[in-house]
C-alpha positions as CSV (number, residue, x, y, z in Angstrom):
1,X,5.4,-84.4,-32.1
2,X,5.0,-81.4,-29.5
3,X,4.6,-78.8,-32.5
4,X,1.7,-81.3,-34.6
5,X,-0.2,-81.4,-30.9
6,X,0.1,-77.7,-30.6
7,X,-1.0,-76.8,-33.7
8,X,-4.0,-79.4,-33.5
9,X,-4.7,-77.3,-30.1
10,X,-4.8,-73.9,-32.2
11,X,-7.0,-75.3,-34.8
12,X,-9.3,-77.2,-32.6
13,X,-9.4,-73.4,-30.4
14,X,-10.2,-71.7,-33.8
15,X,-12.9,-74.2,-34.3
16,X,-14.5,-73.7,-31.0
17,X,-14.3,-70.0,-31.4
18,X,-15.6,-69.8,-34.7
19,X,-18.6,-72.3,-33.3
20,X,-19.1,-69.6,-30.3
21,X,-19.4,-66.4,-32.5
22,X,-21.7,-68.3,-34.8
23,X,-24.0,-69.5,-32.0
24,X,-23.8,-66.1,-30.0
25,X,-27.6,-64.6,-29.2
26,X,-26.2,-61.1,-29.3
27,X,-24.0,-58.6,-31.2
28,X,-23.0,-58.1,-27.5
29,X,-21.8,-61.6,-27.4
30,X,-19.8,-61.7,-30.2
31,X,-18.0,-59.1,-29.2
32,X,-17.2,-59.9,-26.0
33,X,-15.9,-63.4,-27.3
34,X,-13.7,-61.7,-29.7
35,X,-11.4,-59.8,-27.1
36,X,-11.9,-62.3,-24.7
37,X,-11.4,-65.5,-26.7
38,X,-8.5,-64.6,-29.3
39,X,-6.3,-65.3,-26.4
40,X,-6.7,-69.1,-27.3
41,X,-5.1,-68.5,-30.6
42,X,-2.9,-65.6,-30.0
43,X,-1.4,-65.0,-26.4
44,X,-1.6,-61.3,-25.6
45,X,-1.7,-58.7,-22.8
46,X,-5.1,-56.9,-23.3
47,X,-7.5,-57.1,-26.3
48,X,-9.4,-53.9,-28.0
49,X,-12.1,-54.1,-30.0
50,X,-13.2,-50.7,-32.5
51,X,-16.3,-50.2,-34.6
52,X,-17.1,-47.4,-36.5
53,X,-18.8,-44.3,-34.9
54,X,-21.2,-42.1,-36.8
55,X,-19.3,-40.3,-39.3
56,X,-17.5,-44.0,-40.1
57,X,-14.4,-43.1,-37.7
58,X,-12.8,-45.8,-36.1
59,X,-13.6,-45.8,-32.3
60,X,-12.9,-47.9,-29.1
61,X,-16.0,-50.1,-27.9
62,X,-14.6,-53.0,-25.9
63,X,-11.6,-53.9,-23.8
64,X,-10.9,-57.3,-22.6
65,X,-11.0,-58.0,-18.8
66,X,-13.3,-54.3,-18.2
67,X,-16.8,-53.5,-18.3
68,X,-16.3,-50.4,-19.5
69,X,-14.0,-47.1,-20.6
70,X,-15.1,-43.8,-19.9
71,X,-15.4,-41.6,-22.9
72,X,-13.7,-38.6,-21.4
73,X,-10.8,-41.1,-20.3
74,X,-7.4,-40.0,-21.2
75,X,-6.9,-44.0,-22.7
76,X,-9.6,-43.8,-24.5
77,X,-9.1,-40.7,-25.9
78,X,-5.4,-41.6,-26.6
79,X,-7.1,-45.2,-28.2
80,X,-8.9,-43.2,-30.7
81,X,-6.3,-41.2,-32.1
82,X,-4.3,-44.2,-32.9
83,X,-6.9,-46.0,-34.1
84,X,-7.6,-43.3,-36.6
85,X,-4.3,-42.7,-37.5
86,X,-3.1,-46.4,-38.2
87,X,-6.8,-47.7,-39.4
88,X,-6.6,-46.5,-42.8
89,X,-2.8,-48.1,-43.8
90,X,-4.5,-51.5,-42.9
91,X,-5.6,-54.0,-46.0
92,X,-9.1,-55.5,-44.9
93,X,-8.8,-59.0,-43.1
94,X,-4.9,-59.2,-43.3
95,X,-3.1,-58.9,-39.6
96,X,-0.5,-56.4,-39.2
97,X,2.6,-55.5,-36.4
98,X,2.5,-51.8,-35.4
99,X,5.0,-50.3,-33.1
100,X,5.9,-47.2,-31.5
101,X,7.3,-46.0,-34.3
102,X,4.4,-46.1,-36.4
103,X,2.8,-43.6,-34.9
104,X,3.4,-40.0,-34.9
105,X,5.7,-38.6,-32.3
106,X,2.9,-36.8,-30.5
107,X,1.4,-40.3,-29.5
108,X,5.1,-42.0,-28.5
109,X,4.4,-41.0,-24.8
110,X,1.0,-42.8,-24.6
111,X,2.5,-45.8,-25.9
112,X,4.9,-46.3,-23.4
113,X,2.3,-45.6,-20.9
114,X,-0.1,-48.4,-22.0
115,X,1.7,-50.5,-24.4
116,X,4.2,-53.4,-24.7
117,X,6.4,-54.8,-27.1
118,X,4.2,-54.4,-29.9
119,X,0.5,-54.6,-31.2
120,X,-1.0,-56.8,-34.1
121,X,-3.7,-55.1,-35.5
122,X,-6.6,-56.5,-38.0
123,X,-9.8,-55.6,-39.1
124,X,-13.0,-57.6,-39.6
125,X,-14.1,-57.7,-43.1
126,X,-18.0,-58.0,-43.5
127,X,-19.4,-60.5,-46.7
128,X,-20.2,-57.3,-48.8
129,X,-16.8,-55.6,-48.5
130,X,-16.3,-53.3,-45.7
131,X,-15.0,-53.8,-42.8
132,X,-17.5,-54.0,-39.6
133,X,-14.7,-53.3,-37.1
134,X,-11.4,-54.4,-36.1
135,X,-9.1,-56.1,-33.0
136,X,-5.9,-54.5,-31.4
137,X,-4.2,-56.9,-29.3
138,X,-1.4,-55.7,-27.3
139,X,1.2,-58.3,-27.2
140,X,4.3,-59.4,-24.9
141,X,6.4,-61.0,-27.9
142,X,5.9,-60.9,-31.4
143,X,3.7,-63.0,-33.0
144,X,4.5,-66.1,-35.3
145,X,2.9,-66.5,-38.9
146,X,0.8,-69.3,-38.2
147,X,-0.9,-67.2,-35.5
148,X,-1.5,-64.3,-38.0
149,X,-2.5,-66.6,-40.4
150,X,-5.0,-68.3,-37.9
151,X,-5.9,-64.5,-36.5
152,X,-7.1,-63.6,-40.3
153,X,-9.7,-66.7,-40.5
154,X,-10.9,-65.9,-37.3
155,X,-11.1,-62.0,-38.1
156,X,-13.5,-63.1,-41.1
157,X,-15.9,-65.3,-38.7
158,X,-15.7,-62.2,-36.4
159,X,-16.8,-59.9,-39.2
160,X,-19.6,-61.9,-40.8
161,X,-21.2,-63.0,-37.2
162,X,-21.2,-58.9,-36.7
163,X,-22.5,-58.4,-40.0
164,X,-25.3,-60.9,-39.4
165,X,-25.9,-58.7,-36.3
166,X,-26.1,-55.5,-37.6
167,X,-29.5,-53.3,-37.6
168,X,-30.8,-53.8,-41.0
169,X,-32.1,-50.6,-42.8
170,X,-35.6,-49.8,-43.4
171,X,-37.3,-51.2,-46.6
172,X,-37.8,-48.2,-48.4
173,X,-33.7,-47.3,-47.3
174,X,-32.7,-50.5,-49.1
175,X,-34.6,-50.3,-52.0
176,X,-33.4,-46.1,-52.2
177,X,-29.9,-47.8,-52.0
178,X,-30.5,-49.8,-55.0
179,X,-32.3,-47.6,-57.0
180,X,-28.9,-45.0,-56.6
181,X,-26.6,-47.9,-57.8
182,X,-29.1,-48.1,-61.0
183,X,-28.1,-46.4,-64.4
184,X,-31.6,-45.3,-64.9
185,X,-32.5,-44.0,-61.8
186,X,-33.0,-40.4,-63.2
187,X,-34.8,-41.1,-66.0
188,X,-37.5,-43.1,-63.8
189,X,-37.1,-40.8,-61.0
190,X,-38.0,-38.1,-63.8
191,X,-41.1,-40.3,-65.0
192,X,-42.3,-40.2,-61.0
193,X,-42.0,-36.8,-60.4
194,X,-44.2,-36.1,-64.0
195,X,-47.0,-38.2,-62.5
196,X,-47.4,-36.7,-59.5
197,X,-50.8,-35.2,-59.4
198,X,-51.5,-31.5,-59.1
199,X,-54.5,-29.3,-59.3
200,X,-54.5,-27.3,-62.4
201,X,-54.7,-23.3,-61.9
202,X,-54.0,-19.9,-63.5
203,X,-54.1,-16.8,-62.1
204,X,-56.5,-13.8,-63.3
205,X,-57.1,-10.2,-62.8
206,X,-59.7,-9.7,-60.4
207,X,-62.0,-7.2,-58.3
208,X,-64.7,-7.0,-55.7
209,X,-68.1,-5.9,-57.1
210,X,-71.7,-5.5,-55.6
211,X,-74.2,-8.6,-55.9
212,X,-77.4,-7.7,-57.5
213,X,-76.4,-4.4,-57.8
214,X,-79.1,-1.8,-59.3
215,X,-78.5,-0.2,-62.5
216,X,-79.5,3.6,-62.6
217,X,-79.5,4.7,-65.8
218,X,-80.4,7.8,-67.8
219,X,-83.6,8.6,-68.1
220,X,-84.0,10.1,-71.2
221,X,-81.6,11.6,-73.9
222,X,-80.1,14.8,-72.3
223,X,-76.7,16.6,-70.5
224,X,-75.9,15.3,-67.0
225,X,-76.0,18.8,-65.0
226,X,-75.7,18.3,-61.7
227,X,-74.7,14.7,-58.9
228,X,-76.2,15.4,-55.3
229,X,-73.6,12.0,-54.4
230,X,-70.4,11.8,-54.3
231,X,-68.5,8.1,-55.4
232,X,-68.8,5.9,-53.2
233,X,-71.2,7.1,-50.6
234,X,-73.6,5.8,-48.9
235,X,-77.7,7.1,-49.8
236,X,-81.0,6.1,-48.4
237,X,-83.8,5.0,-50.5
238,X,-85.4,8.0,-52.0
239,X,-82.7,10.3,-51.9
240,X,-81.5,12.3,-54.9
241,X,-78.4,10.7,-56.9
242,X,-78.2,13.4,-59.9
243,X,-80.2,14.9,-62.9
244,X,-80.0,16.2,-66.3
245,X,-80.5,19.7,-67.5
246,X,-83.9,20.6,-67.7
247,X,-84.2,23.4,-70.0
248,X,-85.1,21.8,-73.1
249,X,-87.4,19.6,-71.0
250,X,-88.9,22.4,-69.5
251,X,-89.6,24.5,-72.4
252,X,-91.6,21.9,-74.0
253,X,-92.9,21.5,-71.1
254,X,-94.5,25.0,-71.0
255,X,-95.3,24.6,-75.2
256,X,-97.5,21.5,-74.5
257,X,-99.5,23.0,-71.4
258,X,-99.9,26.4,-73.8
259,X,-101.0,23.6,-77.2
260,X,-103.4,22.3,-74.2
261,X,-104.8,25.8,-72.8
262,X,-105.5,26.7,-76.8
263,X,-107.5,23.3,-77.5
264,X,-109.0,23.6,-74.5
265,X,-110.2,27.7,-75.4
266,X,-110.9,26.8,-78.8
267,X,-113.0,23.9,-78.2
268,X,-114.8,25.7,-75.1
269,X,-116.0,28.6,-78.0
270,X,-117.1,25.9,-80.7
271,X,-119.5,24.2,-77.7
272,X,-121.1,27.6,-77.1
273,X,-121.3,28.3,-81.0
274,X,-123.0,24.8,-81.8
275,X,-126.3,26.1,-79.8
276,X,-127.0,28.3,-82.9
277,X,-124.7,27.3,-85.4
278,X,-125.0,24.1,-86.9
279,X,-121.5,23.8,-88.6
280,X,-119.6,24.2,-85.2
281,X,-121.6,21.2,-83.9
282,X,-120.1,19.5,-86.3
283,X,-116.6,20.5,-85.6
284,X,-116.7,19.1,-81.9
285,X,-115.5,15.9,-82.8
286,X,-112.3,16.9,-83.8
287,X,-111.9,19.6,-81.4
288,X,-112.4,16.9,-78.6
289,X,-109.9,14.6,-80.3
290,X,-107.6,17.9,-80.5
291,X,-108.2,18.6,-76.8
292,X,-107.3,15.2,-76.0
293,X,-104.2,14.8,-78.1
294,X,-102.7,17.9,-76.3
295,X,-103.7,16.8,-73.1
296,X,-102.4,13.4,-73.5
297,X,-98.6,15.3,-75.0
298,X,-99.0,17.8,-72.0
299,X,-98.9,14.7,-69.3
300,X,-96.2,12.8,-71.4
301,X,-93.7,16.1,-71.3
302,X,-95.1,16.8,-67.6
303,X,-93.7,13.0,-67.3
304,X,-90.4,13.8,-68.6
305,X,-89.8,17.0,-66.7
306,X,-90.1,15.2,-63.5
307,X,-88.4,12.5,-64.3
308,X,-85.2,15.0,-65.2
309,X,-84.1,14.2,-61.4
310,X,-83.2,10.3,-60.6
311,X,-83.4,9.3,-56.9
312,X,-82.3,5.9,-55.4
313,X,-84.8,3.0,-55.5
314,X,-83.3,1.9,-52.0
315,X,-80.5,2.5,-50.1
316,X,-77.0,1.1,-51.3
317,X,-73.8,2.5,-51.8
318,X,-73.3,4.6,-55.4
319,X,-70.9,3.7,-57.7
320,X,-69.9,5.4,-60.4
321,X,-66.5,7.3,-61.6
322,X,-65.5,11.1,-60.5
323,X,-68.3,13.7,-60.8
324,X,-66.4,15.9,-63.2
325,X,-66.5,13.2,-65.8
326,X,-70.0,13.2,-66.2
327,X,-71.0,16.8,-65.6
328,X,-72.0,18.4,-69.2
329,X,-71.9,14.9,-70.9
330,X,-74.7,14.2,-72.9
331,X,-75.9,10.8,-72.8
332,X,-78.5,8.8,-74.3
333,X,-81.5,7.1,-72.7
334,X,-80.5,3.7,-71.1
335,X,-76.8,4.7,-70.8
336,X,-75.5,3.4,-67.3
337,X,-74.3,6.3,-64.9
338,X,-74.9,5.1,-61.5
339,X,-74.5,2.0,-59.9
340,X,-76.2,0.9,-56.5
341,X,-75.3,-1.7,-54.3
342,X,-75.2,-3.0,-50.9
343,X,-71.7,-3.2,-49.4
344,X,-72.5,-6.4,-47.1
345,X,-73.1,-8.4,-50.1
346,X,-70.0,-8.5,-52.7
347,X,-68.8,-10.9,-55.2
348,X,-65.6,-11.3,-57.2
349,X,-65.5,-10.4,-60.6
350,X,-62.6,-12.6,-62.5
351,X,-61.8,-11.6,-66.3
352,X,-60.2,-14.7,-67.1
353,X,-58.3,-14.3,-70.4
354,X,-58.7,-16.6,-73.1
355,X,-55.4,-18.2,-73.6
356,X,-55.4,-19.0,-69.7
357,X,-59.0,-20.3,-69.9
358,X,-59.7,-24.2,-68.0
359,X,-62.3,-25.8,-68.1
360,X,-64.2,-24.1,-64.8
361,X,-66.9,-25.7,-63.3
362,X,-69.5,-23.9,-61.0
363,X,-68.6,-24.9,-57.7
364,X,-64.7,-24.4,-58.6
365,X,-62.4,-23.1,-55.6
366,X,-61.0,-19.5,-55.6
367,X,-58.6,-17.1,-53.8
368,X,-58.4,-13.6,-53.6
369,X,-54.9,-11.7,-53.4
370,X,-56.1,-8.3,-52.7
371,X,-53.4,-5.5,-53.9
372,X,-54.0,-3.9,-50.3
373,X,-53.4,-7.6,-48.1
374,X,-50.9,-9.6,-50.2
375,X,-50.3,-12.0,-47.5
376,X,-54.1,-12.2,-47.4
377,X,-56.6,-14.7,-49.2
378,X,-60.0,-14.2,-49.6
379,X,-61.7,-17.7,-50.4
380,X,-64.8,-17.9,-52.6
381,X,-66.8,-20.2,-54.8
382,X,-67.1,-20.4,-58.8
383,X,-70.7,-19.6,-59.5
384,X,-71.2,-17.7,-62.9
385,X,-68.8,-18.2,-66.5
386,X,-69.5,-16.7,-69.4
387,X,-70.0,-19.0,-72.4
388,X,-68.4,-16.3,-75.2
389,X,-65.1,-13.5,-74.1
390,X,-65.6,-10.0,-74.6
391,X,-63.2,-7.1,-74.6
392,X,-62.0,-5.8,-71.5
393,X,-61.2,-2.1,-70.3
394,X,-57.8,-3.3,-70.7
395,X,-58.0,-4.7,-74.1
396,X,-57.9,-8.1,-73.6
397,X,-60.1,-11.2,-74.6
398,X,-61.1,-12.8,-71.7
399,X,-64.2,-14.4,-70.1
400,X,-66.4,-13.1,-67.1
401,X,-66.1,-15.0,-63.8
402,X,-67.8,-14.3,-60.7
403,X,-67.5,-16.0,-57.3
404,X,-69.3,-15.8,-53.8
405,X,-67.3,-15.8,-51.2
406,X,-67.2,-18.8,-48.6
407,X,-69.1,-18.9,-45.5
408,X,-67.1,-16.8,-42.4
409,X,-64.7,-14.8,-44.9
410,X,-64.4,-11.1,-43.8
411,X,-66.4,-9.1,-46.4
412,X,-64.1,-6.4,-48.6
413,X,-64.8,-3.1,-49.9
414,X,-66.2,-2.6,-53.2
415,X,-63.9,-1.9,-56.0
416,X,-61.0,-3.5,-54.5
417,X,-58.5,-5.1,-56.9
418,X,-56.3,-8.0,-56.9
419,X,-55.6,-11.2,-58.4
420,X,-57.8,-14.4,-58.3
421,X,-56.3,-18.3,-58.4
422,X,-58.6,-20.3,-59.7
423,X,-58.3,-24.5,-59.1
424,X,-59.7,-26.4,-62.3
425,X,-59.2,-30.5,-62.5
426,X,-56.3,-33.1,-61.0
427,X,-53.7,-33.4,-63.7
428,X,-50.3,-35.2,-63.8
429,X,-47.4,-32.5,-63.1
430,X,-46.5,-33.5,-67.2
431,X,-49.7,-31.7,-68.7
432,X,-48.7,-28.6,-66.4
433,X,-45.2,-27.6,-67.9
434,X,-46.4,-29.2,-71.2
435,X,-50.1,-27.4,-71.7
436,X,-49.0,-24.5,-72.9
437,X,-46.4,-25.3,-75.0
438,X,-48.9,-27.5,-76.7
439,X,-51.4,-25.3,-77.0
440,X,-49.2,-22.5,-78.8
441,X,-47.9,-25.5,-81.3
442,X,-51.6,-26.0,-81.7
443,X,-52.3,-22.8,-82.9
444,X,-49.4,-23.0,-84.9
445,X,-49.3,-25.6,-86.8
446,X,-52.7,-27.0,-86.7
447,X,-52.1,-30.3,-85.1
């Protein structure tokens, strides 16, 4: 009759327990009634209670009948290397005996110091698997089956009231956590990243050029004899840029003002002859057309001759390639020689070549990498595309850009070089990797 009442006593202490953990307000709470509590069910000297620290390592958090261990404390520390040495050989939820002996020789002298006869050791198994911590209770004599038996229940309301406790994760945590236990995570992981959107670009060979910059061109047909500039340098309006050689210009010069002085002669004796003679009277006419004919061819060559020197139509900066390669060149009227431009107002020239080519809009964003500042941008504005390629200097297809730069950028030199980034339309990362292999197929076979 004595053992049926004190077994009734354990179960109706394993029921009040359980009822206490469930009902607890805190995580606190439940811990505190675990060390404090078991006592009811299994008589023992002092109570530990670990969880696991950071890196999942078993650590001491509570010990019955004390506020609280200090972490440098040689218990403590002694507490923890136990833990972790006898925490892994344990079998979630099931109660085991440790003694001295199951613990490494290194550790005997700490036991003496601390601990009794034995220890009964048990973790606290959480609903999903793993356990949420575990109870050491240092005991005086060992401990029956029924008491193990009624420690394991009590172990598993332990563990589920902390599990109820514990700091849930984040949503986006939980749902990352699913999405790594699925079999197609990396296939729609995949189809995320290829619908990301990204600004299509391409990069072109570019250079700084003058804005409205004047053409000066040849004159006439003739041999380039002499520059009074050197590239690049700066000339005021009016001043003398180069000219052609003016020999043949010059001789005909002096053949049309003699053709001029001979009509001029020939028509004054015709005028005095028509007093008397009647047939030279007759004859004026056409000397008078003569006269003026020659006059007229004198003032065109006059024309010509002077116009053998060009000088600048205002002041700019002259462009044009090394002196030497123009000196004894004969060139043809029209033919470009000189360019003149104003340095404070540039653009960027862009050849763009065709089988980079988007779809550019004026108003596009561009950047600058000049060869002299690559860490550098210089920052423009689409504002001019050619609507058919032409053949480059360098022999490639490509179409004519140009872009002003933005409002407060730094203005470069002319004839600077680099490479230009040009931003085109929002696309999904897919049509990125897969434009230009689709493009090539295209061309290939037709589709």
């Amino acid at each position: 009759m004595a053992d049926k009442d004190i077994n009734l006593s354990s179960i109706g202490a394993l029921l009040q327990i359980e009822q206490d953990a469930r009902q607890a307000v805190s995580e606190a709470a439940v811990e505190f009634i675990a060390v404090n509590d078991t006592w009811r069910i299994v008589p023992y000297r002092q109570a530990l209670m670990w969880r696991p620290d950071g890196l999942g390592r078993p650590a001491l958090r509570l010990v019955s009948g004390l506020a609280d261990v200090a972490g440098d404390s040689p218990y403590r520390q002694w507490i923890n290397d136990a833990l972790r040495h006898l925490v892994p050989g344990l079998e979630g939820g099931k109660a085991r005996i440790v003694t001295m002996h199951d613990l490494p020789p290194a550790l005997h002298d700490g036991w003496r110091e601390w601990m009794g006869f034995g220890a009964l050791l048990v973790t606290l198994p959480a609903p999903a698997g793993a356990a949420v911590g575990g109870l050491w209770l240092n005991l005086e004599h060992e401990a029956s089956a029924a008491e193990q038996a009624l420690l394991e229940r009590l172990a598993g309301c332990y563990g589920q009231a902390l599990w109820a406790w514990r700091q849930r994760p984040p949503v986006w945590q939980r749902a990352l956590t699913r999405f790594k236990g699925s079999r197609k995570r990396w296939w729609f992981a995949l189809l995320l990243v290829s619908m990301i959107p990204m600004r299509l670009t391409v990069l072109a060979p570019a250079h700084i050029v003058g804005k409205d910059a004047k053409l000066i061109a040849a004159p006439q047909d003739g041999v380039v004899a002499r520059f009074f500039v050197m590239p690049n340098q700066a000339v005021a309006a009016g001043a003398p840029l180069f000219a052609l050689d003016d020999t043949g210009a010059r001789n005909r010069n002096e053949v049309a003002v003699a053709s001029r002085e001979v009509a001029e002669a020939e028509y004054l004796r015709t005028t005095q002859k028509s007093f008397n003679d009647g047939a030279s009277k007759a004859e004026l006419s056409s000397l008078q057309a003569r006269l003026e004919e020659k006059a007229a061819e004198a003032r065109y060559v006059q024309d010509l001759f002077e116009r053998i020197q060009v000088n600048a139509p205002d002041a700019g900066i002259a462009i044009f390639s090394d002196a030497n390669d123009w000196l004894g060149r004969p060139v043809q009227t029209g033919e470009r020689i000189v360019l003149l431009a104003d340095p404070k107002k540039v653009q960027i020239a862009i050849d763009l070549p065709v089988d980079d080519a988007l779809n550019m809009e004026a108003g596009a964003t561009v950047k600058l990498y000049l060869n002299v500042a690559p860490l550098g941008t210089v920052e423009g504005k689409l504002v001019q595309s050619s609507y058919e390629p032409a053949l480059t200097t360098e022999g490639v297809v490509a179409y004519q850009l140009k872009a002003d730069l933005a409002a407060g950028e730094e203005v470069p030199r002319i004839g600077l070089k680099g490479t230009a980034k040009l931003y085109g339309n929002w696309a999904p990362l897919l049509y990125h990797v897969l434009r230009k292999p689709l493009a090539v197929l295209r061309r290939t076979v037709g589709i």
